[in-house]
N, C-alpha and C positions, 0 to 999 in steps of 0.2 A: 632523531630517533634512528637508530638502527635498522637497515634495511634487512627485515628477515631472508631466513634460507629456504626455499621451496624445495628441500631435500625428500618432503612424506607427499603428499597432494598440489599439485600446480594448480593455478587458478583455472585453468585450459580442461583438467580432468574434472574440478570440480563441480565446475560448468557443465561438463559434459555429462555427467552424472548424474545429474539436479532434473534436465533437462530430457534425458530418457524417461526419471521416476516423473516427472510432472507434463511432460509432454505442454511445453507454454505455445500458444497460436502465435499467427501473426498480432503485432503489435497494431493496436483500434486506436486512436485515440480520441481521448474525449473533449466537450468543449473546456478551452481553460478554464473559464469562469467557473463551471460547476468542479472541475477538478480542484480548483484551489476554494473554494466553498467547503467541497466533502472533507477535504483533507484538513481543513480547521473543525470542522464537524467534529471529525474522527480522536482527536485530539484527549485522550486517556479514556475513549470508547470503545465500544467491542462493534466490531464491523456490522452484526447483522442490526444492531443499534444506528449505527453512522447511517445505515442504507433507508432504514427506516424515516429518519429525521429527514435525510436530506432527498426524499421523494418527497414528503410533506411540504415541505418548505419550496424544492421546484415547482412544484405543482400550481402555487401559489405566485412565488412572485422568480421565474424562470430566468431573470440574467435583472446588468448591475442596476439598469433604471429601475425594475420595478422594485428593486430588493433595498434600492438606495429610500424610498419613500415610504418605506413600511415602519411602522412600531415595534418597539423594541419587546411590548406586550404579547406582539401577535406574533411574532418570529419567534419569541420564546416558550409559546403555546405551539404551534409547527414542529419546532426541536426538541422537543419535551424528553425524547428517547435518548437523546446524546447527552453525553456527562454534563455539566455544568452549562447544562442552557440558558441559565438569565446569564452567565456572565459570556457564552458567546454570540450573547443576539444582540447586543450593540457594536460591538464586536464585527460583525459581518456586515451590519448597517452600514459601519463607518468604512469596511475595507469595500465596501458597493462607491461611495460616494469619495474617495480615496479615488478610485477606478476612473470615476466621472470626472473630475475634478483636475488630476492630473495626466492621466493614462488615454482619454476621450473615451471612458467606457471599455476600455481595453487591458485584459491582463498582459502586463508584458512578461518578454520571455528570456529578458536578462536576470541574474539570479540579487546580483544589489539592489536593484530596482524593486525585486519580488520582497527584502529583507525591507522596506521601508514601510512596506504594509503593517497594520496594526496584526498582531494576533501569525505572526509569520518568521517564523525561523527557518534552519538552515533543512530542517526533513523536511518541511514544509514546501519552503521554493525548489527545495529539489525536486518533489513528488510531482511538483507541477510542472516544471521542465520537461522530466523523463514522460508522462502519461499527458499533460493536458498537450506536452509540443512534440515528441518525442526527442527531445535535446539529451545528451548523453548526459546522465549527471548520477552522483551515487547517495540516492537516500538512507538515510543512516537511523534504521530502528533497533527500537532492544534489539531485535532477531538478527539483526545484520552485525548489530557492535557483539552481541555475544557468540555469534557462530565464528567471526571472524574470527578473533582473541580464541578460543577453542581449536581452529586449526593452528592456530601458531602463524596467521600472515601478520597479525598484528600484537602487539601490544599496550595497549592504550585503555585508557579508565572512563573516557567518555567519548558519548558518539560521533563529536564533534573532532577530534582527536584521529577518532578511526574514520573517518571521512578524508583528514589530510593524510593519513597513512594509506589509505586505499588509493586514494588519486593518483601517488606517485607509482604505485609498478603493477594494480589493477590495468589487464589492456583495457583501454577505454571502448572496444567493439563488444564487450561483457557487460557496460554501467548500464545500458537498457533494459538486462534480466535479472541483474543481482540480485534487485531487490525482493522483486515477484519470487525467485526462488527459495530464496534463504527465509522470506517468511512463511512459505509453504512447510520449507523443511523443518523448519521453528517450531511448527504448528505439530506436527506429525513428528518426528522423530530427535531433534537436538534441542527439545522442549527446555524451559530456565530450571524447573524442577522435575529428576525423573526421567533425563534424558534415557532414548530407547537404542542403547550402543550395538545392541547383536542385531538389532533389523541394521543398522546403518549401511549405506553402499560406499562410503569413505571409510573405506576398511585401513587405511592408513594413517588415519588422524589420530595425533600428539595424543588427544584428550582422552582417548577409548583406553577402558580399564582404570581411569583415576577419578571417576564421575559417579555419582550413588546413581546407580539405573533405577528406573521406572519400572512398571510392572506391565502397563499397559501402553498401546500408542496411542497416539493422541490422534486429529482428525486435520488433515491440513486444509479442509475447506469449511467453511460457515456453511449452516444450513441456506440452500438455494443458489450457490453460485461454484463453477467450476474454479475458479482462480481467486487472486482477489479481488476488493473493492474496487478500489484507485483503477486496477488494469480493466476491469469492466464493467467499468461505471455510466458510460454510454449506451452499451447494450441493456444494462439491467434496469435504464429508467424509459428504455424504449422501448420494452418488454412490457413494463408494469404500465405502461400510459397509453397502450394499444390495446393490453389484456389479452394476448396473446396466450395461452396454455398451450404449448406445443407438445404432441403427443413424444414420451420418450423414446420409441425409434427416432423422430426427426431429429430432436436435442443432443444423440450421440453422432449424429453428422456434422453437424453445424459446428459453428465455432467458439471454443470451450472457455471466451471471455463471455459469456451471456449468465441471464439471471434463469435459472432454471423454477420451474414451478417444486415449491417446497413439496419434498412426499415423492416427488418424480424418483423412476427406478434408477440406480447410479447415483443418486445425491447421496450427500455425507452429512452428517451432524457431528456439529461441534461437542 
């Protein structure tokens, strides 16, 4: 494929742009195990769903031993929230005892190794890479295969495509935030339907004026968390299992991977 021309937006301003509007914290990361749990969770669910299930389901049965010996009845009653739970609670069963079996109980943090898993493709082992290890790697969702193809870095028809297209001339000191950003900015402004082109801060991009605009913006956070899932998925199950309510002065200090109490001032809705 042809290596595009970064003549309108470099990835360096893109970056930098993304990065002022969403202000991302330091990098938490979570345990692998729950990060690649949520992240088959999440799997054609809406986030504040994925968070839902898979607090139910930690809460229960917390890493691979116990989640390897659970029923597939009782896991799918726990995940009730997330899209297609009878068909991902044997599912998890088996990538729990997958884990035991071959790994000693351990996600590993090679990316072939992660693709052996049942229920685990290429977003997938990535998401777990970049959040459960911080391993540089570039997860590839609608948000990222469609904003990319929009600036013009790529052109490619699936995300899988724009995954080997990003690798080659993305710097690789950027594969840590890509993701977190461009689905912030997905969310709130370069939406699939309706995108919101006169707020945009990429005032240079290919696609602006050949797009039906939207009327309204959209919301880049889920009710209750300043960022996404996957990036503060640690914080927001340590929140919810302490029962913390942190009054909202303290919340605006702290660090903006946490689950904020729903209704707190500064929170968004979707």
């Amino acid at each position: 494929m042809r290596k595009p021309k970064f003549g309108l937006h470099t990835p360096p301003e893109v970056v930098r742009a993304l990065r002022r509007r969403y202000h991302p914290g330091p990098k938490v990361r979570a345990d692998p195990f729950r990060t690649l749990i949520a992240t088959v969770l999440s799997q054609r669910t809406r986030e504040e769903k994925t968070a839902e299930a898979a607090e139910a389901l930690f809460a229960r049965y917390p890493d691979a031993l116990s989640l390897a010996g659970a029923s597939a009845s009782e896991v799918a009653g726990l995940i009730r929230p997330a899209g297609f739970y009878r068909q991902k609670a044997p599912t998890l069963i088996e990538i729990s005892r997958r884990l035991l079996d071959e790994h000693r109980g351990r996600v590993p943090n090679d990316i072939d190794k992660l693709l052996t898993l049942p229920g685990v493709g290429r977003k997938t082992a990535n998401c777990v890479l970049v959040f459960g290890f911080g391993v540089p790697a570039i997860p590839v969702d609608t948000h990222v295969h469609r904003i990319s193809n929009r600036l013009g870095w790529v052109r490619t028809r699936t995300p899988e495509k724009t995954e080997e297209a990003l690798a080659r001339f993305l710097p690789k000191r950027y594969w840590l935030d890509i993701n977190e950003l461009f689905v912030l900015f997905g969310r709130e402004i370069c939406r699939p339907i309706g995108p919101r082109c006169p707020d945009c801060p990429l005032v240079k991009c290919p696609s602006r004026g050949k797009l039906r605009e939207g009327k309204m913006m959209g919301n880049a956070y889920i009710p209750g968390f300043d960022s996404t899932l996957l990036s503060g998925l640690e914080e927001a199950l340590k929140r919810n299992r302490t029962g913390s309510r942190q009054h909202p002065e303290d919340l605006r200090s702290s660090s903006p991977r946490c689950l904020r109490p729903l209704g707190a001032a500064g929170g968004r809705s979707r």
